[in-house]
C-alpha positions in Angstrom: 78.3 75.3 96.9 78.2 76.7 100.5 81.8 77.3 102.3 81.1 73.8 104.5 80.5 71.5 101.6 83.8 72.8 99.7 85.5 72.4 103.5 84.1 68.5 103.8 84.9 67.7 100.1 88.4 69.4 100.1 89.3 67.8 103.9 88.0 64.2 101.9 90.2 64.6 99.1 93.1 65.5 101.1 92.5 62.0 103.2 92.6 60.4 99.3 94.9 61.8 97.5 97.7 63.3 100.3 97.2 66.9 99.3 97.8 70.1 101.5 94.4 71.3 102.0 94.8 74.5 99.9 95.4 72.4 96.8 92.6 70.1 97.8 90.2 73.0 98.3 91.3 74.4 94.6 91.0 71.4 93.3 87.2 70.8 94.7 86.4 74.6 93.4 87.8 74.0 89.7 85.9 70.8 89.9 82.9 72.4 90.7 83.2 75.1 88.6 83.7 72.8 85.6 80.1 71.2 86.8 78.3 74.6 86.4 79.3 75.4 82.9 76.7 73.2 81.8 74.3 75.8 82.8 74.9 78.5 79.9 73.5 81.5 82.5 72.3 81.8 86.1 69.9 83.9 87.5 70.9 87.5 88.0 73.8 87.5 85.5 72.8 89.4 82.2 75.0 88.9 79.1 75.2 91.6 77.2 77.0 91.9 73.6 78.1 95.5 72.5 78.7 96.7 68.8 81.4 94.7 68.1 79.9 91.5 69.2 81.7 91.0 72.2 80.2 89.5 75.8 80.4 91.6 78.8 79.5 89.7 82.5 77.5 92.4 84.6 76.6 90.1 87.4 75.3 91.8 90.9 74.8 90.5 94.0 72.8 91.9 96.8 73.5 91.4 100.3 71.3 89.9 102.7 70.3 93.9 103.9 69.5 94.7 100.1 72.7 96.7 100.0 75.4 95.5 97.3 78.4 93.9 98.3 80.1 92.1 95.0 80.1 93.3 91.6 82.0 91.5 88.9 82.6 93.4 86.2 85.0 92.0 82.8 86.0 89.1 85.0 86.7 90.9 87.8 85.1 91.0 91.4 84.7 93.4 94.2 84.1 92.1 97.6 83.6 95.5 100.3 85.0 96.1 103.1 82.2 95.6 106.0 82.1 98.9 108.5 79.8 99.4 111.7 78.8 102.5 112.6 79.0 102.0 116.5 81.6 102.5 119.1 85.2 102.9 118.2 84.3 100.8 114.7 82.6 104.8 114.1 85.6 107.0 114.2 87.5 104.8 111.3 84.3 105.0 109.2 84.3 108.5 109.3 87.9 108.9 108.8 88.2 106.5 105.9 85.1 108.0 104.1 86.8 111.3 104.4 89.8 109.8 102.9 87.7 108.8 100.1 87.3 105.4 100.9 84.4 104.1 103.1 81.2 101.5 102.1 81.2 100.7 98.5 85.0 102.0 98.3 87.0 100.2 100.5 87.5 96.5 100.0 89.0 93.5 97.7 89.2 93.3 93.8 89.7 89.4 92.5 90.6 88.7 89.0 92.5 85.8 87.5 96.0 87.1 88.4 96.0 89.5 91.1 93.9 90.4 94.6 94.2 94.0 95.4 93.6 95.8 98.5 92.4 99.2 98.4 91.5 100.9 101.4 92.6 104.4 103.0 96.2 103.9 104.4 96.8 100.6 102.6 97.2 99.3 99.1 98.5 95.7 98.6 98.3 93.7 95.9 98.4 89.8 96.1 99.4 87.6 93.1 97.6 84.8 93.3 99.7 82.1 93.3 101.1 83.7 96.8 97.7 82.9 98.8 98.8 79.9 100.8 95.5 79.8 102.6 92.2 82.1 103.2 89.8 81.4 105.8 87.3 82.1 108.1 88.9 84.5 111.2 86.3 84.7 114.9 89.5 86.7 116.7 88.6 88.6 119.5 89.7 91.8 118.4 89.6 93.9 121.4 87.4 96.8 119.2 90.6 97.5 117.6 89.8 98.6 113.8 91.6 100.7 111.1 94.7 99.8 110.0 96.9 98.0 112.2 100.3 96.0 111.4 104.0 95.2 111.8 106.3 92.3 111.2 104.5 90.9 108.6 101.2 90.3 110.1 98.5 93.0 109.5 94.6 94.0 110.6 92.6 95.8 108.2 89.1 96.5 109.2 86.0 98.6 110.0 84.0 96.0 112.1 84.3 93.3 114.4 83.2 90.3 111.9 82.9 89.0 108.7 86.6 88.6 109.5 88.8 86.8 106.7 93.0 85.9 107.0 94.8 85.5 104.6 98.3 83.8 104.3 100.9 84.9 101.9 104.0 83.4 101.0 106.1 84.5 99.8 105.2 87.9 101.6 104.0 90.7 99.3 104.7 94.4 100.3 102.2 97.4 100.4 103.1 100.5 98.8 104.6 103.2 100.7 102.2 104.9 103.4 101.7 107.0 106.4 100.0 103.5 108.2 104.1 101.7 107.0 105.7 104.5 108.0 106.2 105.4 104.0 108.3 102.6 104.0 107.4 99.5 101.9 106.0 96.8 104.6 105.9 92.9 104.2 102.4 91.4 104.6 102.5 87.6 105.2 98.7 87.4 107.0 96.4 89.9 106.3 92.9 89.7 108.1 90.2 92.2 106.6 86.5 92.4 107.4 84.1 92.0 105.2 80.8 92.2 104.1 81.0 88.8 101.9 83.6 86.8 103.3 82.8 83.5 102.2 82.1 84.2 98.9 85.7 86.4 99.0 87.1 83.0 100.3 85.7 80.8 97.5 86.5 83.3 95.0 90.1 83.1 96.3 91.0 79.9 96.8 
């Protein structure tokens, strides 16, 4: 279901049953979701049982370049953090792969409780229930990237698109580093680039 269908059905329930449009859009994603089951597997997802009988989910799937951008794993998800290799987007590409982060390291993991942040300079992670809203960001950001923050509002990013913000309440804190000032900063919007960002926003919300 493509981000505009769940954005018209979530905006039509709202007008029906008075809910704020987070709910609404949760709501139209469980009900979704609940539709699919009826399919026992998809294509690309291969079930695989080990010696004890037990199912393991090692879906992949490949970005529109061939290159591989989410990986779910045990119920878990990975969604990358998208870098360009051009102009000033270079330097923090460089600096984060040094750093040991960089394409394929740097990005979003989603499970059922918990969204965590791990990129070079900043780790955050996001109970669920704390995402207020996540949505589609086209800010002009000026060619800033890296890691960029302050009074609760934060900029994580290695390109100029495939933006996503996120709102928190209440605001969740990153662990100590040299991008805080080693102190322990509140995050109440987060924007990140990345490589799959509508399918990080259906995944989240």
């Amino acid at each position: 279901m493509s981000h505009d269908k769940i954005s018209a059905a979530a905006r039509e329930r709202m007008a029906r049953t008075g809910e704020p449009y987070a709910a609404a859009r949760r709501a139209v994603i469980r009900e979704h979701d609940a539709a699919s089951r009826v399919t026992e597997s998809s294509p690309g997802t291969t079930n695989m049982h080990d010696t004890t009988g037990n199912m393991h989910d090692t879906t992949t799937t490949q970005g529109t370049a061939g290159a591989q951008d989410t990986t779910t794993t045990q119920g878990r998800q990975f969604f990358e953090l998208k870098y360009r290799n051009e102009g000033l987007d270079r330097i923090g590409l460089v600096m984060d792969t040094i750093a040991g982060g960089g394409p394929g390291r740097s990005g979003a993991e989603v499970d059922a409780n918990q969204i965590r942040i791990r990129v070079p300079g900043f780790n955050l992670d996001i109970p669920r229930e704390c995402v207020q809203s996540a949505e589609r960001s086209f800010a002009n950001l000026h060619g800033t990237s890296g890691v960029h923050g302050g009074r609760g509002k934060w900029l994580v990013n290695g390109a100029q698109d495939g933006l996503v913000e996120l709102t928190l309440a209440p605001p969740c804190y990153t662990s100590r580093s040299l991008a805080t000032l080693a102190r322990r900063a509140p995050v109440r919007s987060l924007t990140l680039s990345l490589v799959d960002p509508d399918g990080f926003i259906n995944q989240v919300s």
